[in-house]
Structure formats: structure tokens, C-alpha cells
C-alpha positions as CSV (number, residue, x, y, z in Angstrom):
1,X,65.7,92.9,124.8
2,X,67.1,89.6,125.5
3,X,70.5,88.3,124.4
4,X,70.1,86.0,121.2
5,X,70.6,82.1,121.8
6,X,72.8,80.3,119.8
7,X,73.4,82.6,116.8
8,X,69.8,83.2,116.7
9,X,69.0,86.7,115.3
10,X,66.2,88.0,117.9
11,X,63.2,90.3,116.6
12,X,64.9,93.4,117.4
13,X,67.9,92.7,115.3
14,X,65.9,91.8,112.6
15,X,64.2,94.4,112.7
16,X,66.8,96.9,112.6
17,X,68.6,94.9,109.9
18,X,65.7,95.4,107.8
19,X,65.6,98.9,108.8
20,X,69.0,99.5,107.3
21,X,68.2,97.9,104.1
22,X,65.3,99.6,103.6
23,X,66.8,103.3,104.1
24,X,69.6,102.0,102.0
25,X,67.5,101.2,98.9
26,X,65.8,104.7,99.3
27,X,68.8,106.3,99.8
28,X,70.5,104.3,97.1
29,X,67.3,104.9,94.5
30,X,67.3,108.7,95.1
31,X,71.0,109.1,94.2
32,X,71.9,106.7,91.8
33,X,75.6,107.8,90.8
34,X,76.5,108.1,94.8
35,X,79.4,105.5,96.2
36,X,77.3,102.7,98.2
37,X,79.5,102.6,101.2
38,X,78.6,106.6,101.3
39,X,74.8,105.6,101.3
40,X,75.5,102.6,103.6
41,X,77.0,104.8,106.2
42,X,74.3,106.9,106.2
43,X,71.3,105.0,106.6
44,X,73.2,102.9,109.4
45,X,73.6,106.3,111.5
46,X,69.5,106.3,111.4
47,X,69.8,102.8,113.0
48,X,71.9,103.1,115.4
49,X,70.6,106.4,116.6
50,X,67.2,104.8,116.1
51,X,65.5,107.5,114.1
52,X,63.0,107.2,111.6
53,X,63.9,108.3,108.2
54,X,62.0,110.8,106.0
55,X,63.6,111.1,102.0
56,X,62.0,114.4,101.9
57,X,63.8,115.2,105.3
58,X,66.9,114.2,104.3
59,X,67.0,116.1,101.0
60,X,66.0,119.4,102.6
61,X,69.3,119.1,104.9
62,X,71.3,118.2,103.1
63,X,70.9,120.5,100.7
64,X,70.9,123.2,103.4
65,X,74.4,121.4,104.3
66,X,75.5,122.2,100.9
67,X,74.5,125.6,100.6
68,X,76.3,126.8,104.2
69,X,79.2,124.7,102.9
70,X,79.6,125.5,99.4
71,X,83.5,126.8,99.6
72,X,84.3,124.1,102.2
73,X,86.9,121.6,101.2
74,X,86.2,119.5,104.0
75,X,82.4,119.5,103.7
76,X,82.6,117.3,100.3
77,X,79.5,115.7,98.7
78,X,80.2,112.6,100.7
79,X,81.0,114.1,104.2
80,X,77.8,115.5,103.8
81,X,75.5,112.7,103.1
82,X,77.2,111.3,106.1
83,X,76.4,115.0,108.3
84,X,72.8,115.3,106.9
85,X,72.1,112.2,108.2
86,X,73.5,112.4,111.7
87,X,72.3,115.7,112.1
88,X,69.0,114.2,111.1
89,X,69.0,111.7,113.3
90,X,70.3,113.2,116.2
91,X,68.8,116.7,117.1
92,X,65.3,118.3,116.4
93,X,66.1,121.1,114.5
94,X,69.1,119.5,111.9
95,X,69.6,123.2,110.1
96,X,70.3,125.0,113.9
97,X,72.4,122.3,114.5
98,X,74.5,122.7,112.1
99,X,75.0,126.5,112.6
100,X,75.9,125.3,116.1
101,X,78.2,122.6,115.0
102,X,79.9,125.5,112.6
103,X,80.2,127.8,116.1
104,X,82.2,124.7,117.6
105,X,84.4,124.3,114.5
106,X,85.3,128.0,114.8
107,X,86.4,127.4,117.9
108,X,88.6,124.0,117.4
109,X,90.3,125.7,114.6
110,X,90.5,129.2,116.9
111,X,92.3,126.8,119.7
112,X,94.8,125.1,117.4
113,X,93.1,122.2,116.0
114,X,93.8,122.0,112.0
115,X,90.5,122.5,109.7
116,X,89.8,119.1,108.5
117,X,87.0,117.0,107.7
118,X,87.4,115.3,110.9
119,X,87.2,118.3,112.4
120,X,83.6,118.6,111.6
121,X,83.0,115.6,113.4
122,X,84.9,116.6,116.5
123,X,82.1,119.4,116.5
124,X,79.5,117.3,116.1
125,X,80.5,115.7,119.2
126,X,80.9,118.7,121.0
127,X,77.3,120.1,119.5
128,X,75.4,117.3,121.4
129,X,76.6,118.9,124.7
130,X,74.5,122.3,124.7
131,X,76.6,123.8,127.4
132,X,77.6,127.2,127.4
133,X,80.7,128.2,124.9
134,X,82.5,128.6,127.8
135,X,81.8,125.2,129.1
136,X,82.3,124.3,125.6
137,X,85.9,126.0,125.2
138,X,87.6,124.3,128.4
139,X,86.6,121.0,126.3
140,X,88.4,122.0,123.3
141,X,91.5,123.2,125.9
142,X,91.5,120.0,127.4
143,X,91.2,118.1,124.1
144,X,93.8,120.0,122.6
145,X,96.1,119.2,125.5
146,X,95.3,115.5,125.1
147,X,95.8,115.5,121.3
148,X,99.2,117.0,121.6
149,X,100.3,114.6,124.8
150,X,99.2,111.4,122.4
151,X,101.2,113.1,119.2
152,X,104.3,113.8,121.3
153,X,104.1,109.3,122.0
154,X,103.1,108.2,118.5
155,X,104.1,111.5,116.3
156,X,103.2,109.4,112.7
157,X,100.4,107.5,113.5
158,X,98.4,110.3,115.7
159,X,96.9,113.0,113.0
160,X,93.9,114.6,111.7
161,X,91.2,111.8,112.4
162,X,92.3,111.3,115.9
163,X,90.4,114.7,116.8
164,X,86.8,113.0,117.4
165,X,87.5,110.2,120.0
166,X,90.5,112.7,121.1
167,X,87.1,115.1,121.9
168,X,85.5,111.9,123.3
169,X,88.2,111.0,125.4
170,X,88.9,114.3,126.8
171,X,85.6,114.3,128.7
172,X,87.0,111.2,131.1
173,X,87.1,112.3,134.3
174,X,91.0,110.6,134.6
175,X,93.6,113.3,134.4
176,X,95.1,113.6,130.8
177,X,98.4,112.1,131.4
178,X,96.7,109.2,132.7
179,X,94.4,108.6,130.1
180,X,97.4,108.8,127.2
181,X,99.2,106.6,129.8
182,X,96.4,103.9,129.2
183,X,96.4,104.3,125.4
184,X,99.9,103.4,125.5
185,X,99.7,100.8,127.8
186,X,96.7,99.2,125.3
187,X,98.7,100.2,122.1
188,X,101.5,97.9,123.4
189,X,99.4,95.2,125.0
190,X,98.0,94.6,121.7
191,X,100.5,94.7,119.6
192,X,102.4,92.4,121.1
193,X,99.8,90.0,121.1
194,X,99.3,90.4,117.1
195,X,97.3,93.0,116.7
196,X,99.0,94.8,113.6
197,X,100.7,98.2,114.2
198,X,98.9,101.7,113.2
199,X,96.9,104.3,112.9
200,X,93.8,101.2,113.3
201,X,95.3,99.6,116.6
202,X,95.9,103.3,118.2
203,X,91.9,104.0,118.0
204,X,91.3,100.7,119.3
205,X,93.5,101.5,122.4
206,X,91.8,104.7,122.8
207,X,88.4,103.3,122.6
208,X,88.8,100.6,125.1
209,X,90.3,103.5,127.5
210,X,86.6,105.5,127.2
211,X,85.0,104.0,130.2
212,X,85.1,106.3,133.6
213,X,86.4,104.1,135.9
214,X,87.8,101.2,133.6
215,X,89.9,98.8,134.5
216,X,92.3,99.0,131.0
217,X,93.9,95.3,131.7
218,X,90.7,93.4,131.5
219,X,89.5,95.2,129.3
220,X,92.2,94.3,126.9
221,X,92.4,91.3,127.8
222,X,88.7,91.0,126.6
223,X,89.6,92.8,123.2
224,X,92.1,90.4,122.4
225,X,89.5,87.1,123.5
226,X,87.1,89.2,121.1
227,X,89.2,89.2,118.4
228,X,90.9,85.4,118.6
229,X,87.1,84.5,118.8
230,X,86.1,86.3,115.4
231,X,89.4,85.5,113.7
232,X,88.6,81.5,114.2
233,X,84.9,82.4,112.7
234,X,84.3,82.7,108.9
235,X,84.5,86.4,109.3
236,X,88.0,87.7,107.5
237,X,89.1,90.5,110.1
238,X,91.4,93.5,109.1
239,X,93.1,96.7,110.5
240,X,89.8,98.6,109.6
241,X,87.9,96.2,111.9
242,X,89.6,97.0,114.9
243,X,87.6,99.9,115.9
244,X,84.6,97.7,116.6
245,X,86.2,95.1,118.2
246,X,86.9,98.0,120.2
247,X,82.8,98.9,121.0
248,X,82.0,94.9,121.7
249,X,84.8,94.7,124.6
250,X,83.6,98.6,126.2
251,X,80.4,96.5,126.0
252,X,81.8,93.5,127.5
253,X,80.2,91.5,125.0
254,X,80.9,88.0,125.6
255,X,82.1,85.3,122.8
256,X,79.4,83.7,122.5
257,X,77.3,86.4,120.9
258,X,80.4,86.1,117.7
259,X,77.8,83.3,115.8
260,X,74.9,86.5,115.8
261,X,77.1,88.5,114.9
262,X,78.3,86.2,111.6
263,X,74.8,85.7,111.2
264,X,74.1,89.6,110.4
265,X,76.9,89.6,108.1
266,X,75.8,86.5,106.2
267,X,72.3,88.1,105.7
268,X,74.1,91.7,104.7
269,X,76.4,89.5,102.0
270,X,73.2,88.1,100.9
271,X,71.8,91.3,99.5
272,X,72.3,91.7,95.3
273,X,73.5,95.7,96.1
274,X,75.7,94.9,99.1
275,X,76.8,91.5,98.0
276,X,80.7,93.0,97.0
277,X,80.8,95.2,100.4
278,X,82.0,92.3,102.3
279,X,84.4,94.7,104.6
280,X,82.3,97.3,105.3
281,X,78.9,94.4,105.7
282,X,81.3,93.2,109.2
283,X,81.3,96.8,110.6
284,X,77.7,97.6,109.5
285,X,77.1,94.0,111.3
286,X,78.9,95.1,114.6
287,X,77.2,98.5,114.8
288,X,73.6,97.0,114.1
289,X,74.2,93.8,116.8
290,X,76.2,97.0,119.0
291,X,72.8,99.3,118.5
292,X,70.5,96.5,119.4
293,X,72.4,95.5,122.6
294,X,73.4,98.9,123.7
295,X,69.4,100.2,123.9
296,X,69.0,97.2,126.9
297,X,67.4,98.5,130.2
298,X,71.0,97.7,131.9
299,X,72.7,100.0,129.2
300,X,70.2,102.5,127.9
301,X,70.4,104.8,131.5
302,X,74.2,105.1,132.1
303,X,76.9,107.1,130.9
304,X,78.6,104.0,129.0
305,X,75.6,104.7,126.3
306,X,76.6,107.5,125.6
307,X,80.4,106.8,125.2
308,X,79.0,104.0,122.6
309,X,77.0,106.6,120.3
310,X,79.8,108.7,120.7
311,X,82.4,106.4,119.3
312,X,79.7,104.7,116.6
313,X,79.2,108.2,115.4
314,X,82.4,109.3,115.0
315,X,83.5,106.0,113.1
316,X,80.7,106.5,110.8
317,X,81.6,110.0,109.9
318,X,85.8,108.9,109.8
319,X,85.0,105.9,107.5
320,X,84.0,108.2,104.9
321,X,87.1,109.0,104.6
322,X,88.6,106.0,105.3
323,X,86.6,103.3,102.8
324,X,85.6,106.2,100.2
325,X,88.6,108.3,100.5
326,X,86.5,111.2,100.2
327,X,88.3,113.9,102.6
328,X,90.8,116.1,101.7
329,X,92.5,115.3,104.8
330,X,93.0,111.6,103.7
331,X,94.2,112.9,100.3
332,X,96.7,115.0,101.6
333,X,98.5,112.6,104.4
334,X,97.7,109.2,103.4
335,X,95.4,108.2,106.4
């Protein structure tokens, strides 16, 4: 797939554009009285993980879902539209999945991580591995170690929804104090250069750090083009945008693909049901131009692929609770 030429929308894009749409209006005519940025963030995670989507499929899991999970707090109605689909769209057998993704839970909570929603999604991260559990368990050990190194430097902002990139992260091959050391350095960078302070800018500076080998100046230096380059384009950007500026520097996606980008968003804004989704059309636009781009011969067969789908999926699951403020977790500390 080639790069698009002047804010031209290629085929592909298009195509998976009108992929997301399409789910969308199923999802969104088969469960009338669910939030649309619920529905939204589902049928992007077939997108981006470029599965086809089956109603009937989708039903049966997430039903299943909701009969394993029916005392679980943290496994809310919302959480698992978002779950059903990702387990959907991600392994071949969705209902063993999740009995595998319940095992790794188990076994964050067992080695001091706090049951949360985000918690889940740590799992689900940790699911896509298939090692052994005690492959698995040095993971959670290491993650654990990282998470607490990160909350002993930023103690208010570092919390609950930290745990999936903190899962992510932990599998660098840097030593941990290293890694936190290039948070930091990031978090700062940033901030002083604008980017607003929070909970936003500290998963920014962890995703730009997810790269095995990465060179953490230019690669801010690249976020903070990115983001002068969108600012001065007719897309409004805020805190809950940083993320994804995030995925197009680890990309090193270049300014000039910003007018494809606006383009995507225009054509989301255009739609009647996602006309008043404005902020949440600019991240479904990132992660469909992201999706297109990353699946490129150059990216598709190295280990930077997967660091993308890592991050995309847990920023689907997290903005459940972040634009529907559906997890217990957000009720209960204010992220």
C-alpha cells in the first residue's frame, strides 16, 4: 500500500473507513439504547485488527462474556462490548480466550496489581503471548516492578489505567530503570514544549518509549512536529488526543500525511449518527489511517507491528472508560 498524495484517501483507506461504518450501523441497529462511542470503539477494533465481522458472532460472545462475568464490577455492559469484540477479532476460539485472559487476571491481581477494568485489558495483552504461566508470571513480575518504579516518579498521575502499556512496556528489552528514565525524560520534554500536564501526556511519554532500540530524543522531537502540524490544521486537538499522536511518531509518520488524516475525519463528521462525535471521529481517524499504514510490507513483518496493535488495543479498551465513563475504576478515582 502506497502512501496517499496530497490528502488523497487511497483505496485501502477507504475501504476500511467504510468498513467501520458499516459494522457500526450493525452494531448500532442491533443495540439501539447502547452509548455510540461504546459501539464505535468496537467495530474500530475489527478494523484495525482487520477481521471480518459476523452479528451473530458477536452476540454469542458477548453473551458468553456476560455469563462468566455476571458478579464482575469491572466487566460492565460497556467493557464488554469492547472485550467481545477484541476477543473476536483477535484469536480463533474468543470463549477459550477469555478463560485464558481470566487465568492472566488471576494472576495480576495474585502479584499485586489492583482488580480493575483496566486490569482486564492488561490480560488481554498478556493472553496474546501463549507462553507458559511461568513465562507469563516473570511478565507480570517485571510489570509490576515497572508500575511501581513509574508511581514512585509521578505518584497522582500514574494509577489503574497505566497497567496495559505498563504490560506493554515491560516486554522492552531496556532494563526497567532505564525505560521509566525515558518516560521521564519524554514527560518533561513535552511539557515544556506545551504539551499540557497529566495523566494524557504521561501515556504519551510511555508510548513513544515502546520501540526496542529507540532513540527517545528524536522521537520526541517528532511527536512534538506531529502535534504543531495538526494543531495549525482544522483539527481541534486535546489531552485525550495525545495518545495517538503518540502511534503516528513510533510510526514515524511524516507531516505531510496530517491533510489524509483531516480528510478521514471530515468524512467521519459527515456521517448523520457520528456527526456530534467530533472528538472521538479524530482518534477513530488516527487509528483507521494508523491501521492502513501499519499493514505496509516495511511494517507488517517486524516487531514495531506488534507494539502498534498493542498500544491501539489497549487505547480502545481504556477509552471506554475514559469517553463513556463506564468503569468502576474511573468512578472511583476520577481518571
Amino acid at each position: 500500500m502506497g502512501k496517499s498524495d496530497k490528502g488523497m484517501i487511497t483505496p485501502e483507506q477507504q475501504r476500511l473507513q467504510n468498513l467501520f461504518i458499516e459494522i457500526f450501523l450493525i452494531m448500532k441497529k442491533e443495540f439501539k439504547f447502547t452509548d455510540k462511542k461504546t459501539l464505535m470503539l468496537a467495530a474500530s477494533t475489527y478494523v484495525t485488527n482487520q477481521k471480518d465481522f459476523n452479528l451473530n458472532r458477536f452476540v454469542s460472545i458477548y453473551k458468553f462474556i456476560t455469563k462468566k462475568a455476571r458478579w464482575s464490577m469491572y466487566l460492565n455492559s460497556h467493557v464488554r462490548y469492547a472485550m467481545a469484540a477484541l476477543l473476536d477479532s483477535r484469536f480463533a476460539d474468543p470463549m477459550d480466550a477469555f478463560v485464558r485472559l481470566d487465568t492472566c487476571y488471576d494472576m495480576l491481581v495474585a502479584e499485586g496489581f489492583r482488580r480493575s477494568s483496566y486490569t482486564y485489558i492488561a490480560a488481554s495483552i498478556l493472553v496474546g503471548d501463549e507462553q507458559p504461566d511461568s513465562e507469563t508470571k516473570k511478565k507480570v513480575e517485571r510489570a509490576l516492578t515497572m508500575y511501581r518504579l513509574m508511581k514512585k516518579e509521578h505518584f497522582f498521575l500514574t494509577g489503574e489505567d497505566d497497567y496495559p502499556l505498563t504490560v506493554l512496556l515491560s516486554q522492552h528489552e531496556d532494563r526497567i530503570e532505564e525505560l521509566v528514565d525515558k518516560i521521564n525524560y519524554a514527560y518533561k520534554k513535552l511539557a515544556g514544549w506545551g504539551f499540557k500536564k497529566g495523566n494524557e501526556l504521561q501515556l504519551l511519554s510511555q508510548i513513544v518509549t515502546l520501540e526496542d532500540g529507540l532513540k527517545v530524543e528524536e522521537k520526541v522531537e517528532c511527536t512534538y512536529h506531529l502535534y504543531q502540524r495538526i494543531k495549525g490544521s482544522t483539527m481541534k486537538i486535546k489531552r485525550m488526543h495525545y495518545p495517538e499522536i503518540g502511534l503516528l511518531a513510533l510510526l514515524e509518520i511524516g507531516e505531510q500525511d496530517i491533510p489524509v488524516i483531516v480528510e478521514i475525519k471530515k468524512q467521519l463528521d459527515g456521517e448523520k449518527l457520528l456527526k456530534w462525535q467530533r472528538d472521538l471521529n479524530l482518534k477513530m481517524a488516527i487509528h483507521l489511517y494508523v491501521s492502513s499504514y501499519s499493514y505496509d510490507n516495511n511494517i507488517a513483518n517486524t516487531g514495531l507491528l506488534t507494539a502498534v496493535e498493542g498500544i491501539m488495543q489497549a487505547q480502545q479498551m481504556a477509552m471506554i472508560g475514559a469517553v463513556v465513563g463506564a468503569t468502576a475504576v474511573s468512578a472511583s478515582t476520577g481518571n
